[in-house]
C-alpha positions in Angstrom: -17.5 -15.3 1.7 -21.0 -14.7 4.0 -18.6 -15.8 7.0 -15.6 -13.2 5.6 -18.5 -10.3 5.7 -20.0 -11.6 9.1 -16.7 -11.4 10.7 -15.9 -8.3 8.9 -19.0 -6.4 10.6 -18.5 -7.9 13.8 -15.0 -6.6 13.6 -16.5 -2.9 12.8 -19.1 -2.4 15.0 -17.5 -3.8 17.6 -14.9 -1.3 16.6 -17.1 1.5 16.8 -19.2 0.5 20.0 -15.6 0.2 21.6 -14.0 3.8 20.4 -17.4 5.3 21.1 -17.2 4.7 24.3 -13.6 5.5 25.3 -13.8 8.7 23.0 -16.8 9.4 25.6 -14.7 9.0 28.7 -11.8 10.8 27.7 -14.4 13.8 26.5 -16.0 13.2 30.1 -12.8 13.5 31.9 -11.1 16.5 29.9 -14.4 18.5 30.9 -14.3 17.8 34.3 -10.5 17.8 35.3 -9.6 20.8 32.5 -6.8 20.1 29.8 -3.9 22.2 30.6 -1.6 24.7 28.6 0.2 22.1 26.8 2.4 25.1 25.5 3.8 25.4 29.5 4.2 21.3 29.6 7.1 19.6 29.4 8.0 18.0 25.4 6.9 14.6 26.8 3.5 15.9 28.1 2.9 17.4 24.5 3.5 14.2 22.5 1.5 12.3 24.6 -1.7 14.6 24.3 -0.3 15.2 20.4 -0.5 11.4 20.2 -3.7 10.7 22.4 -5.2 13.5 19.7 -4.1 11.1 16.5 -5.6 8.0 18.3 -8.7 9.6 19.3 -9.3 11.1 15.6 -8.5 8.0 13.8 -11.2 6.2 16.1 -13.5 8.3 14.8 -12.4 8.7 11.2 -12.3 4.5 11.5 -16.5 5.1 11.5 -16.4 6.5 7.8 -12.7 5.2 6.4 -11.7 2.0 8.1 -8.4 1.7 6.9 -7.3 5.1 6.8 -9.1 5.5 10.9 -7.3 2.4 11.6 -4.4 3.5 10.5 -3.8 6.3 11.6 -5.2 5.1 15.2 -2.4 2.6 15.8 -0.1 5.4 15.0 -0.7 7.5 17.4 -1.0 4.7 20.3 2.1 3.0 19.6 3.1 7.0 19.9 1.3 7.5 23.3 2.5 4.0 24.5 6.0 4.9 23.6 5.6 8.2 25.4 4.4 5.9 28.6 7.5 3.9 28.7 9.6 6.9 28.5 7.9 8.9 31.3 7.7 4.8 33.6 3.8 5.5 33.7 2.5 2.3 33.9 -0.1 0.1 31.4 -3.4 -0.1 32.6 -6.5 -1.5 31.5 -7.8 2.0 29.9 -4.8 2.4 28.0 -4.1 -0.8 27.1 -7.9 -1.1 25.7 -7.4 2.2 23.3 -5.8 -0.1 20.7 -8.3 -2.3 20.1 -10.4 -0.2 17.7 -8.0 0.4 15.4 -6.6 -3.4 15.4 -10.3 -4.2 15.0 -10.8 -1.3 11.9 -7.8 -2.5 10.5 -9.2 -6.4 10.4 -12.3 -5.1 9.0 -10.7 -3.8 6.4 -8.4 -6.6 5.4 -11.3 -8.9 5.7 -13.5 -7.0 3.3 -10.7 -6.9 0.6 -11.4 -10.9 0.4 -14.8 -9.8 -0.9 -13.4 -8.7 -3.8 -14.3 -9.9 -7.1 -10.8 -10.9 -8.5 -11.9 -11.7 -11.9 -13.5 -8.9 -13.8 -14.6 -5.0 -12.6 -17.0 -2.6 -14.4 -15.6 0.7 -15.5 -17.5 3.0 -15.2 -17.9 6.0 -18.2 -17.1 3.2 -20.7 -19.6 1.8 -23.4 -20.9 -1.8 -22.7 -19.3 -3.0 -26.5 -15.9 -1.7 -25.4 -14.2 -3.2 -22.5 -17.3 -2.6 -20.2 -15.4 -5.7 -17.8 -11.5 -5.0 -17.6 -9.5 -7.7 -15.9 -8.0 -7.9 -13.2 -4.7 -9.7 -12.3 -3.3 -10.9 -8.7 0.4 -9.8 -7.7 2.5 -13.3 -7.0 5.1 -12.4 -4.1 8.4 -14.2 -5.4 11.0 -15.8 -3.0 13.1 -13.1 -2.8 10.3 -10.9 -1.6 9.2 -13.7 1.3 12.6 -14.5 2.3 13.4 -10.6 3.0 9.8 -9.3 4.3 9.7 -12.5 7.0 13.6 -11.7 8.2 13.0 -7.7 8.5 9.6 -8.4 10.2 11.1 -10.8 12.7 13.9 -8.4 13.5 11.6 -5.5 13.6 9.7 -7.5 16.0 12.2 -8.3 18.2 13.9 -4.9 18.3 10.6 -3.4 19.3 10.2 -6.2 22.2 13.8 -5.1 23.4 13.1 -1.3 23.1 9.7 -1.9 25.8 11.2 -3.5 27.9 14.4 -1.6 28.0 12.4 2.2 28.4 13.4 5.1 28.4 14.2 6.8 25.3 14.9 3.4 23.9 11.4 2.9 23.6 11.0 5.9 20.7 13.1 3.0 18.7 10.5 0.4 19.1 7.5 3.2 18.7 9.3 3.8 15.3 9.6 0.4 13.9 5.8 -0.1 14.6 5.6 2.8 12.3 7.8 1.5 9.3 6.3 -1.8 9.4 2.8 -0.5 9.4 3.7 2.0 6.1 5.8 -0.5 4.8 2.3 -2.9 4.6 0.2 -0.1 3.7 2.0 0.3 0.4 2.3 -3.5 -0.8 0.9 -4.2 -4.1 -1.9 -6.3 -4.1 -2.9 -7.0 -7.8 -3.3 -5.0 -11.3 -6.2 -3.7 -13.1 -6.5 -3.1 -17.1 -8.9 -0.6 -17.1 -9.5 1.2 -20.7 -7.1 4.5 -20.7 -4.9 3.1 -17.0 -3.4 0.3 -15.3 -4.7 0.6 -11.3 -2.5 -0.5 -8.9 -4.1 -1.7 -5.9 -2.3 -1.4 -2.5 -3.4 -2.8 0.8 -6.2 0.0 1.0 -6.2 1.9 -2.0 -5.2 2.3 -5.6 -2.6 4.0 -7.9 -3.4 4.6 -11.3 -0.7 4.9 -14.2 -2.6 6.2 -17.2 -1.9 4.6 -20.3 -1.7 7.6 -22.8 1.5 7.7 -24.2 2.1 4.0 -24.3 4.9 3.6 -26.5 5.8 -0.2 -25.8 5.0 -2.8 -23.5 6.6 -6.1 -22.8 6.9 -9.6 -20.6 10.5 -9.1 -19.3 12.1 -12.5 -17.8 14.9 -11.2 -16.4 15.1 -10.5 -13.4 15.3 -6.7 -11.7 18.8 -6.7 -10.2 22.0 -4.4 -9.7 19.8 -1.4 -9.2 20.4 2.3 -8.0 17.1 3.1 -5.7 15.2 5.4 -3.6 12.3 3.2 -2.4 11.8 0.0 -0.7 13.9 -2.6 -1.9 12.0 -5.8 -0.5 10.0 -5.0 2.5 6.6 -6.5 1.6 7.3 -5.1 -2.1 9.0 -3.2 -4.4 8.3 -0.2 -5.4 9.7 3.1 -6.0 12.4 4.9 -8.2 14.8 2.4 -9.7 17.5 2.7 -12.6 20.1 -0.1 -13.3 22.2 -0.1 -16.6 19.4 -2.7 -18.5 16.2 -0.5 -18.0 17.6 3.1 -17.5 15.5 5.0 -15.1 11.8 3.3 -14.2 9.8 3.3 -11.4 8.8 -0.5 -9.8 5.5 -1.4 -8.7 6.4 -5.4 -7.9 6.1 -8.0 -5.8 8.5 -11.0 -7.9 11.1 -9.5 -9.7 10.9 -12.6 -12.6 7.6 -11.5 -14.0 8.5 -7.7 -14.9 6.0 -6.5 -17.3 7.7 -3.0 -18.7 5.3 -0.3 -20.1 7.2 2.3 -22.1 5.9 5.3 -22.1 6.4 8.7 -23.6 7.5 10.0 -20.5 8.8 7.1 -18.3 8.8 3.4 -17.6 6.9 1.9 -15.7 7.6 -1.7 -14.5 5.0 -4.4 -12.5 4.5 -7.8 -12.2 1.5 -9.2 -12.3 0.3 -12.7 -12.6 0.3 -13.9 -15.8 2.7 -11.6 -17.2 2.4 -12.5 -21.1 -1.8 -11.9 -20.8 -1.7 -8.6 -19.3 0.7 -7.4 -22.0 -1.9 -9.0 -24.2 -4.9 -6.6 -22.2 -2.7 -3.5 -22.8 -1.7 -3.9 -26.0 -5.3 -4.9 -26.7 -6.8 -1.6 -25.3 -4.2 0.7 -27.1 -5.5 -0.7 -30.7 -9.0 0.3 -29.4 -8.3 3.9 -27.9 -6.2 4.5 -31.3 -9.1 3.8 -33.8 -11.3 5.5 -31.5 -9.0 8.8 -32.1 -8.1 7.6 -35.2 -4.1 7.8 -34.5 -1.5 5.5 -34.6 0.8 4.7 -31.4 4.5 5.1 -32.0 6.6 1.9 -31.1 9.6 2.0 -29.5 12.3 4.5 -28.0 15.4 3.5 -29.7 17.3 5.1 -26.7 16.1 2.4 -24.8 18.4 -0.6 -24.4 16.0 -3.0 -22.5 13.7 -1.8 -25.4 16.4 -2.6 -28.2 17.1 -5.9 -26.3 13.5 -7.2 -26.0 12.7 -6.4 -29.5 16.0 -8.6 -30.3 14.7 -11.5 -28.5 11.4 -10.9 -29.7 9.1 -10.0 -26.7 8.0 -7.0 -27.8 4.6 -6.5 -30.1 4.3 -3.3 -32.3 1.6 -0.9 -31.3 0.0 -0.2 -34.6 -3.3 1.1 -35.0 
């Protein structure tokens, strides 16, 4: 772990020595050559200053907000080199060096998420006696999940490889496949916390929190997610989005292995994950809704009977009645 965090500040300040100094020279040069009108300059003029400007501010967001600077840096010089190819400039060393900081903000980042205590986190606001550590539980990426993520990454790859070298307008293809990978990554699902009132989500940089109020059921659900109507991603490096198949109804996925689907039923929608050790986060949940209820003194209704995966899992015995 003391190399992860050495390697992790080398990667940051090198970073930020690096993007200091090229923000300098581009300042440097824009005062003393003048930046045009870019309103009287041709479309492809105005997306490469449009993405020079993203790749440039992410640099120097990258000094407070690694990922997000990182990010958002890479974006806008895949952008400016796609604008390159399309105009025949050529690659030099200047250009070619303005993607390092946020390849090297983005490796910070990554490498400071192995930091992470994967065990137990404090919550704050809640009383030591009363789930003062909440767990935390890794997401297990299944085979369908690898199979799929490896093939589109390869293809992406190799499309982007034939767009450069093609040029032209051809090169916008390969500029937007860097894109799609890189927000495909971004919103992976890491791992689950059980916090007392929510279940957080954590993707590659950040967190989505599902608030438990309202929890009607929760259950392990073996099998697997399949025939489904989407709009999301269906496999690339998770799944996640708006789902609804015949078995669940409507839900929304947060998953990476579609065999260890743990279904929270709420008043208002399902919700399905998958974390590690499927049967012992139900276990957390249903824990913390028997202590939020006798600390408001209500009982939790079990069960939409609308609900045929509900009806189903009851039937087979997976589900547990939340009573208070």
């Amino acid at each position: 772990m003391n190399m992860t965090r050495i390697l992790a500040g080398l990667c940051r300040w090198t970073a930020r020595i690096i993007g200091t100094l090229l923000v300098l020279i581009i300042v440097a040069l824009a005062i003393g050559e003048g930046v045009p009108n870019l309103l009287t300059q041709a479309p492809s003029v105005q997306v490469g200053f449009f993405a020079l400007a993203m790749t440039v501010i992410g640099i120097l967001l990258g000094w407070r907000w690694e990922a997000v600077g990182g990010a958002m840096s890479l974006a806008g010089y895949s952008l400016f080199i796609g604008d390159l190819r399309c105009s025949n400039s050529g690659l030099t060393e200047f250009i070619a060096t303005l993607g390092l900081p946020g390849a090297l903000y983005l490796a910070s980042a990554i490498l400071r998420l192995d930091t992470e205590d994967n065990s137990t986190i404090r919550y704050r606001g809640t009383p030591a006696s009363e789930h003062s550590s909440v767990k935390r539980y890794k997401a297990h990426w299944g085979e369908w999940l690898t199979v799929t993520s490896s093939l589109l990454t390869v293809l992406c790859l190799g499309m982007v490889i034939v767009a450069l070298k093609k040029g032209g307008l051809v090169s916008w293809i390969g500029a937007v496949l860097v894109v799609l990978m890189a927000g495909c990554a971004l919103f992976t699902i890491r791992g689950y916390t059980v916090t007392p009132d929510s279940v957080l989500i954590h993707r590659l940089f950040w967190a989505t929190r599902v608030p438990l109020a309202g929890l009607e059921a929760a259950w392990f659900e073996p099998r697997p997610m399949r025939w489904n109507l989407r709009f999301g991603n269906g496999g690339f490096f998770s799944f996640t989005g708006f789902y609804r198949n015949k078995f669940f109804g409507p839900y929304r996925a947060f998953a990476t292995d579609r065999r260890l689907n743990v279904v929270l039923q709420l008043a208002d929608r399902t919700i399905v994950v998958s974390p590690v050790g499927p049967e012992d986060f139900v276990d957390d949940i249903l824990d913390i809704s028997h202590a939020a209820s006798r600390r408001a003194s209500q009982s939790i209704h079990c069960g939409r009977k609308g609900s045929r995966a509900f009806n189903q899992a009851r039937q087979d015995g997976l589900v547990r009645d939340l009573q208070a």
